[in-house]
Backbone as XML, in Angstrom:
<?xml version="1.0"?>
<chain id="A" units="angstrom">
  <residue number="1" name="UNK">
    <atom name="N" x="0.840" y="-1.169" z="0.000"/>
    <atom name="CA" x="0.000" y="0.000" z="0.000"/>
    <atom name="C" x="0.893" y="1.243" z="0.000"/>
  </residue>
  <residue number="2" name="UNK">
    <atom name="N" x="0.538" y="2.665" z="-0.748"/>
    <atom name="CA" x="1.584" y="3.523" z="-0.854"/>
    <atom name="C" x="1.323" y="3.966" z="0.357"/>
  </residue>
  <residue number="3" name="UNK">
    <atom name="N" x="1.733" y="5.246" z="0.467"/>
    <atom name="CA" x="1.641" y="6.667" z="1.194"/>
    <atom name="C" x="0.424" y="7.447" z="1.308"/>
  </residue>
  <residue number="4" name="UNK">
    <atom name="N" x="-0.083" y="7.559" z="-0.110"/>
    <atom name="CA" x="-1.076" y="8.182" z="-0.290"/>
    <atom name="C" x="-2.743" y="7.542" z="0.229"/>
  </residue>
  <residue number="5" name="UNK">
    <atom name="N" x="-2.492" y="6.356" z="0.184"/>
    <atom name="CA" x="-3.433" y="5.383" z="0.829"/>
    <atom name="C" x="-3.602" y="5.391" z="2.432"/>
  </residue>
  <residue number="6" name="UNK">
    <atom name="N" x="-2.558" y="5.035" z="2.372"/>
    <atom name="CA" x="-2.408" y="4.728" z="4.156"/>
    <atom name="C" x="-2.369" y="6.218" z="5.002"/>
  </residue>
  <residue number="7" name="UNK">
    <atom name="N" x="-2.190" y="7.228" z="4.401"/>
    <atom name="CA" x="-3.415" y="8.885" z="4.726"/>
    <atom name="C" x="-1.566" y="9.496" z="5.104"/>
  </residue>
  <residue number="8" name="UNK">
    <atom name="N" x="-0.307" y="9.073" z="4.830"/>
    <atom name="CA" x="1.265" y="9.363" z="5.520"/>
    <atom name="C" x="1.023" y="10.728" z="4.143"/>
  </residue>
  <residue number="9" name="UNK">
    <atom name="N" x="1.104" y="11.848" z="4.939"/>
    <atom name="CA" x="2.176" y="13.031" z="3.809"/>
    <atom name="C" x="3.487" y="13.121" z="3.639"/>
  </residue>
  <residue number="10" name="UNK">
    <atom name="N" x="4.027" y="12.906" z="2.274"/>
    <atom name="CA" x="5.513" y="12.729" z="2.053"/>
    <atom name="C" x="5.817" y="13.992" z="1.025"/>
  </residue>
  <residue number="11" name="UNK">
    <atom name="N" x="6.956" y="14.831" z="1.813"/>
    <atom name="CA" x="7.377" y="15.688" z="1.378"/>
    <atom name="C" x="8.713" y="15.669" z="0.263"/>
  </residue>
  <residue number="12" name="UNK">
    <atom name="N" x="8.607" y="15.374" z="-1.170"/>
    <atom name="CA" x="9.550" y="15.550" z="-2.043"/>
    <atom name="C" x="10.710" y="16.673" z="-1.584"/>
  </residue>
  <residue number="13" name="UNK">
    <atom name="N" x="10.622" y="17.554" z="-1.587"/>
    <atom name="CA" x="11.219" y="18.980" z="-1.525"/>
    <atom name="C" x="12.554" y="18.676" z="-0.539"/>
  </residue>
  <residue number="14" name="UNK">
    <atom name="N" x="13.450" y="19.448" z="-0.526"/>
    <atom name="CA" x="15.133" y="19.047" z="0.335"/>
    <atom name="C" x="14.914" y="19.903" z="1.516"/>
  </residue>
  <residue number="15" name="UNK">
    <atom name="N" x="15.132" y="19.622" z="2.647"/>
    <atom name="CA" x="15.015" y="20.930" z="3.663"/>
    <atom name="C" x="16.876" y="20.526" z="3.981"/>
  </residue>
  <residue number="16" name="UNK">
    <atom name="N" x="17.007" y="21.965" z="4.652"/>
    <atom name="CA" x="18.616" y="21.777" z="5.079"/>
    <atom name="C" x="18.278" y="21.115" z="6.207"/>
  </residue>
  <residue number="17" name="UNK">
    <atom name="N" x="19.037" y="20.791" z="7.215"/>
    <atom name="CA" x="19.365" y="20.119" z="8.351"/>
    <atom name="C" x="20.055" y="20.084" z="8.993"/>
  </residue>
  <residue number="18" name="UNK">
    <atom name="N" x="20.893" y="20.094" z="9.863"/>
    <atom name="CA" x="21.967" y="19.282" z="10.966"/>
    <atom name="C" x="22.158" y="18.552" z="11.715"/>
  </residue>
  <residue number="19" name="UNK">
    <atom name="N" x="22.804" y="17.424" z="11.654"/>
    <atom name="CA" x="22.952" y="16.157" z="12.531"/>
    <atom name="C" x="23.731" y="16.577" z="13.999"/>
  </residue>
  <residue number="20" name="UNK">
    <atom name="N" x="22.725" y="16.242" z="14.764"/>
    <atom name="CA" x="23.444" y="16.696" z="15.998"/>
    <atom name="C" x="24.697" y="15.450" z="16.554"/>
  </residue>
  <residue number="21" name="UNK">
    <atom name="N" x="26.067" y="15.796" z="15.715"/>
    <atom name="CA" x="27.181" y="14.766" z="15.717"/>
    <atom name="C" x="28.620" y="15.771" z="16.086"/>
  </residue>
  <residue number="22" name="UNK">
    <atom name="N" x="29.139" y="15.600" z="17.016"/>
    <atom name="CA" x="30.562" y="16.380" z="16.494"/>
    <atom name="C" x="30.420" y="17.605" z="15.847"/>
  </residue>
  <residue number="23" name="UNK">
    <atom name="N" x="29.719" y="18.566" z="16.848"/>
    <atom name="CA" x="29.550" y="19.757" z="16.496"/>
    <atom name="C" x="28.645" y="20.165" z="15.301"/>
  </residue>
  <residue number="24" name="UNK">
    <atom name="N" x="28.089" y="19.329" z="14.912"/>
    <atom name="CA" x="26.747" y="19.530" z="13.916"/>
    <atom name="C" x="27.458" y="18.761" z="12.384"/>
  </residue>
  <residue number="25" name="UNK">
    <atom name="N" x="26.844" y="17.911" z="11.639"/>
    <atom name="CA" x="27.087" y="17.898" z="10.521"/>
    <atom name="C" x="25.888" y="18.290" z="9.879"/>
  </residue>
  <residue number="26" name="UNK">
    <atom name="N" x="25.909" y="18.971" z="8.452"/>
    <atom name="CA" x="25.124" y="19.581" z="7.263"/>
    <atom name="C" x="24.615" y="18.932" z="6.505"/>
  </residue>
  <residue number="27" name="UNK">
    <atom name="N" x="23.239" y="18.877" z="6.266"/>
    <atom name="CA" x="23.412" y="17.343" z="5.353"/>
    <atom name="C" x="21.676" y="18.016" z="4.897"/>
  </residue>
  <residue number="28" name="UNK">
    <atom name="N" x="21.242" y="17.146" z="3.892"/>
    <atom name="CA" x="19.439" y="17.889" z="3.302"/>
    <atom name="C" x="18.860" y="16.964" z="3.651"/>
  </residue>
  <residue number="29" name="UNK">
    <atom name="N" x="17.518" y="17.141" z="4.204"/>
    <atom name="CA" x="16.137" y="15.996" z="4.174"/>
    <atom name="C" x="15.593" y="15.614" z="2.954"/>
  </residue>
  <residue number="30" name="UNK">
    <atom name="N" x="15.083" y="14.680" z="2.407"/>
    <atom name="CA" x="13.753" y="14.458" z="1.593"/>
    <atom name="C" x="13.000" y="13.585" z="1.977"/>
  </residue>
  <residue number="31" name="UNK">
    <atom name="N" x="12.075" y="13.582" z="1.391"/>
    <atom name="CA" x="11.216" y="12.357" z="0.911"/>
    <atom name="C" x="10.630" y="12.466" z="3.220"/>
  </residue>
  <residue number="32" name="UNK">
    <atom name="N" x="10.511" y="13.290" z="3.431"/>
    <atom name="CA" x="9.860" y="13.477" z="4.590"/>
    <atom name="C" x="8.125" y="13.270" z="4.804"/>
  </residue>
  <residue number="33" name="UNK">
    <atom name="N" x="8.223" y="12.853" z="6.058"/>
    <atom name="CA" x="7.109" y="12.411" z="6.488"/>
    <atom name="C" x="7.307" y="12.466" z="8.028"/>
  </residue>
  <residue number="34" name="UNK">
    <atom name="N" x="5.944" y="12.295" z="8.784"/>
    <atom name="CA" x="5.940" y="12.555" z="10.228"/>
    <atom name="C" x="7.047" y="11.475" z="10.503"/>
  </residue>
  <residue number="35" name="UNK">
    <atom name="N" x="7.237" y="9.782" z="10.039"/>
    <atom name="CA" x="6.993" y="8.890" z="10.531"/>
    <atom name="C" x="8.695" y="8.409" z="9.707"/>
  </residue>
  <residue number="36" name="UNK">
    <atom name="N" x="9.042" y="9.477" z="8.603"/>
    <atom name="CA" x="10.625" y="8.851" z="8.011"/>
    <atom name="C" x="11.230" y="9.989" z="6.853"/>
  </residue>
  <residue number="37" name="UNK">
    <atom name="N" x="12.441" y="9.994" z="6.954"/>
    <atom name="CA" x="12.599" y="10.334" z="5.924"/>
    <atom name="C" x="14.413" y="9.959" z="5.264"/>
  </residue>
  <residue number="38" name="UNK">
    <atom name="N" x="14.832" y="10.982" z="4.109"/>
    <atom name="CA" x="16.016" y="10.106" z="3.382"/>
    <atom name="C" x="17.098" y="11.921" z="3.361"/>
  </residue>
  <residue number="39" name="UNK">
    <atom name="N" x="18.025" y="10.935" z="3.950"/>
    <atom name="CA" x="19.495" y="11.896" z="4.839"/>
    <atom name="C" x="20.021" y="12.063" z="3.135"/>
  </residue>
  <residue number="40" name="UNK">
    <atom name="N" x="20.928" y="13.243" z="3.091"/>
    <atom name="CA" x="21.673" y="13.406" z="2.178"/>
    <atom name="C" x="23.044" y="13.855" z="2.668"/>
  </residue>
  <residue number="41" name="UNK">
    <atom name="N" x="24.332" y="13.264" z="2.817"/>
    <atom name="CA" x="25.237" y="13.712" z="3.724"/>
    <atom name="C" x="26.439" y="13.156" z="3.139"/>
  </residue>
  <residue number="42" name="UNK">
    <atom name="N" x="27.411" y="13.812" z="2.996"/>
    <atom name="CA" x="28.642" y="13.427" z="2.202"/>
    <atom name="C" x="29.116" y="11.797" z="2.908"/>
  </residue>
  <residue number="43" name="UNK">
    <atom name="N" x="29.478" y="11.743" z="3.906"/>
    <atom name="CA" x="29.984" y="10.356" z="4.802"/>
    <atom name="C" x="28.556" y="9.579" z="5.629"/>
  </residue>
  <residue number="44" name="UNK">
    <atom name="N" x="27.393" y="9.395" z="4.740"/>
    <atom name="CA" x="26.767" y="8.561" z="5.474"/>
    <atom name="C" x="26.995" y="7.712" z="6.352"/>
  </residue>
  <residue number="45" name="UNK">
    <atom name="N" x="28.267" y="6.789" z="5.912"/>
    <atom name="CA" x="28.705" y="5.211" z="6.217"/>
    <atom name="C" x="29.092" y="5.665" z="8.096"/>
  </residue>
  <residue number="46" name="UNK">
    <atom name="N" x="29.629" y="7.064" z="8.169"/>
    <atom name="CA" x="30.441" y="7.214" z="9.413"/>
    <atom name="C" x="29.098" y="7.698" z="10.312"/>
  </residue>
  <residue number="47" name="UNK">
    <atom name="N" x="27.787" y="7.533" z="9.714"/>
    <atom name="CA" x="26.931" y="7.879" z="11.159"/>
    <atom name="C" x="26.135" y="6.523" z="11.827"/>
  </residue>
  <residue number="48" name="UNK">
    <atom name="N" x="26.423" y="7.266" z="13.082"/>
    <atom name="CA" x="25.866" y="5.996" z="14.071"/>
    <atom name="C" x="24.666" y="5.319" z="13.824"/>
  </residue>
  <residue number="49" name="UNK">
    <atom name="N" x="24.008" y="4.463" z="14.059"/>
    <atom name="CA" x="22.697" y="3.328" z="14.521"/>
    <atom name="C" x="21.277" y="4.414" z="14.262"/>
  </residue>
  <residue number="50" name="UNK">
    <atom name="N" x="21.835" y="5.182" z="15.629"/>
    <atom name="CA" x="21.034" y="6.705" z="15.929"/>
    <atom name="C" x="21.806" y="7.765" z="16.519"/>
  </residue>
  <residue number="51" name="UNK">
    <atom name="N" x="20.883" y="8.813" z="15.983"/>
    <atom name="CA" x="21.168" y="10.134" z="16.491"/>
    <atom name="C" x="19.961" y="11.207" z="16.405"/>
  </residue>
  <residue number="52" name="UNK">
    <atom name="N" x="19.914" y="12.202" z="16.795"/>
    <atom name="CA" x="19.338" y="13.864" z="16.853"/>
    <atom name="C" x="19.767" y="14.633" z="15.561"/>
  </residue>
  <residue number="53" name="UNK">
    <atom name="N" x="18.300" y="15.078" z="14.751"/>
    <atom name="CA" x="18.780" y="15.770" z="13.316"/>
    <atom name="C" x="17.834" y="16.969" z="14.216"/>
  </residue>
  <residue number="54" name="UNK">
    <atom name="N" x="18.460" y="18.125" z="13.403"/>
    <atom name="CA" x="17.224" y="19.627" z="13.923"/>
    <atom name="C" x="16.908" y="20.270" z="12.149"/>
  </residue>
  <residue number="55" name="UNK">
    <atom name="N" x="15.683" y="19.603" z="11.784"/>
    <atom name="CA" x="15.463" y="20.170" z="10.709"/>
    <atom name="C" x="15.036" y="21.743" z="10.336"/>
  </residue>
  <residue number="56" name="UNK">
    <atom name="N" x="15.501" y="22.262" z="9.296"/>
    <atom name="CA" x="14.650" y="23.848" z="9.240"/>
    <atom name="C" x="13.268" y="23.917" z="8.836"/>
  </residue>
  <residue number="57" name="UNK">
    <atom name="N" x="13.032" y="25.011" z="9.943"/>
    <atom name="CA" x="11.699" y="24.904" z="10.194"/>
    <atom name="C" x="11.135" y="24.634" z="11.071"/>
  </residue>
  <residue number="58" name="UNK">
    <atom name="N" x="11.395" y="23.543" z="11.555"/>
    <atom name="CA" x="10.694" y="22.737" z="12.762"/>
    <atom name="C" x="11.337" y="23.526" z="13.976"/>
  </residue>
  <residue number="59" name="UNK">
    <atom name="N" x="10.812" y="23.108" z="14.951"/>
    <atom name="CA" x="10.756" y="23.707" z="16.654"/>
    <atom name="C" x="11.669" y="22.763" z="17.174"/>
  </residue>
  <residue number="60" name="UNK">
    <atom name="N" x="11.910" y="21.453" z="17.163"/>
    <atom name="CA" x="12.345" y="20.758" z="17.652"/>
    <atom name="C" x="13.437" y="19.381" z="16.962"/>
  </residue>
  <residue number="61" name="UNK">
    <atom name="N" x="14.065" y="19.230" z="17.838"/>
    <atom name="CA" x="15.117" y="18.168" z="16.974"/>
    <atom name="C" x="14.210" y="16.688" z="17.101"/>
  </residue>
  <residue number="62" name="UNK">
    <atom name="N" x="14.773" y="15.767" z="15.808"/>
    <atom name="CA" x="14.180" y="14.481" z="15.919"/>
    <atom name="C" x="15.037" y="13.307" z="16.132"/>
  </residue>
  <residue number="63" name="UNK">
    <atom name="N" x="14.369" y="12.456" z="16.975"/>
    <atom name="CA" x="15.739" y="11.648" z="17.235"/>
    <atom name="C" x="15.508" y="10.370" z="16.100"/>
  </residue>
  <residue number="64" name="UNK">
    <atom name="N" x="16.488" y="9.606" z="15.246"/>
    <atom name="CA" x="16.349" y="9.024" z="14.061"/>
    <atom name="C" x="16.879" y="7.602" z="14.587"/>
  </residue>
  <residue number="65" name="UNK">
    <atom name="N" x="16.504" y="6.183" z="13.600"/>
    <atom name="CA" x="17.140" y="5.308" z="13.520"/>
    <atom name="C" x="17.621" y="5.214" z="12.342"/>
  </residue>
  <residue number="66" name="UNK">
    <atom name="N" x="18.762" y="4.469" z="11.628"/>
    <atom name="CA" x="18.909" y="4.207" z="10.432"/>
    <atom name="C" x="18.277" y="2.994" z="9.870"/>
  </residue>
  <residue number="67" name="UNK">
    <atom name="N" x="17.194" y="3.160" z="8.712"/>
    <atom name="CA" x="16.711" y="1.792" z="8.333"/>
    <atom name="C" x="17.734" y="1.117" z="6.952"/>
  </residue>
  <residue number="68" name="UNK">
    <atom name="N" x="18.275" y="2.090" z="6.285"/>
    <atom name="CA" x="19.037" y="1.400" z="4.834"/>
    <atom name="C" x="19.945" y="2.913" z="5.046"/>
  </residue>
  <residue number="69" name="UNK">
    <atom name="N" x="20.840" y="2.477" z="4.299"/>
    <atom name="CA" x="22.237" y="3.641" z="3.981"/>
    <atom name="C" x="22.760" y="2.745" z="2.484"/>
  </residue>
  <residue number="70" name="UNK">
    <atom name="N" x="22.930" y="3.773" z="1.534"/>
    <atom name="CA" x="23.337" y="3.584" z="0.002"/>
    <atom name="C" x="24.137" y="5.281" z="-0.577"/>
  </residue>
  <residue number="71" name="UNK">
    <atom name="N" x="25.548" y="4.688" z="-0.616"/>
    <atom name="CA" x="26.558" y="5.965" z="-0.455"/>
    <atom name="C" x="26.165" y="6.977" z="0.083"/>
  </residue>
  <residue number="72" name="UNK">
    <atom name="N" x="26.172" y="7.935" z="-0.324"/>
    <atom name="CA" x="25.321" y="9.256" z="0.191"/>
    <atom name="C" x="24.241" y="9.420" z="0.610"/>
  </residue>
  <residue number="73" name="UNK">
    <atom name="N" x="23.178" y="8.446" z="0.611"/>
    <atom name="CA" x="21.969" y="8.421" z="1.037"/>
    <atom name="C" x="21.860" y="8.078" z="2.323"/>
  </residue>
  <residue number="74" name="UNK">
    <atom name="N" x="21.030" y="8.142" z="3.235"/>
    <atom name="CA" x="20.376" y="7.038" z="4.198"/>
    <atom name="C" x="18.762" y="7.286" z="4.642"/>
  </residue>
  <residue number="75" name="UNK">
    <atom name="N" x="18.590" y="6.249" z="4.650"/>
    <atom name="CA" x="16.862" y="6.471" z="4.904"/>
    <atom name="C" x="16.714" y="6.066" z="6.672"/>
  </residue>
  <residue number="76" name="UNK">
    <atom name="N" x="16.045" y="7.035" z="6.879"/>
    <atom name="CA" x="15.602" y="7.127" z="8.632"/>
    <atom name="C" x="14.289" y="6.868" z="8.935"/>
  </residue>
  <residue number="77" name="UNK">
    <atom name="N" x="14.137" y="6.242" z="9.830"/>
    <atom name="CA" x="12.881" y="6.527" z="10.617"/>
    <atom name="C" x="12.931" y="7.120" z="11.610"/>
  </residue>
  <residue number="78" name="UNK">
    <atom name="N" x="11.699" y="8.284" z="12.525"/>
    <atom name="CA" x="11.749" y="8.663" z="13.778"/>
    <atom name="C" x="11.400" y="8.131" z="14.467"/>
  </residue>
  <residue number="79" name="UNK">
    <atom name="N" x="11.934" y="7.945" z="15.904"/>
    <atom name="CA" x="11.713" y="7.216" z="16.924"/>
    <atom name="C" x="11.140" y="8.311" z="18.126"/>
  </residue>
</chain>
């Protein structure tokens, strides 16, 4: 079943970000949703299990798991 079914809003569009790691790393959101979304970050491979991203915009930081990582990519869920 997609996204659009199951009632999840998924945001195409890149927001900036920062990984709360070693003084912040820089990295873009996509493909966002309340419930996940996909990291864009030069050294994916070197981030932990989990961590704290503070997206722009939002009020508050989210704390993430990693579900898949593919070079530069990684796809998160929030916990």
């Amino acid at each position: 079943m997609d996204n659009a079914r199951r009632g999840i809003r998924e945001s195409v569009s890149f927001k900036c970000a920062r990984i709360d790691l070693d003084g912040g790393i820089g990295c873009e959101v996509s493909n966002l949703s309340d419930t996940k979304g996909t990291i864009v970050v030069e050294l994916s491979l070197n981030l932990p299990i989990e961590f704290e991203i503070e997206i722009e915009g939002e009020s508050r930081k989210r704390y993430c798991a990693i579900a898949w990582r593919r070079k530069r990519r990684t796809g998160v869920y929030f916990v």
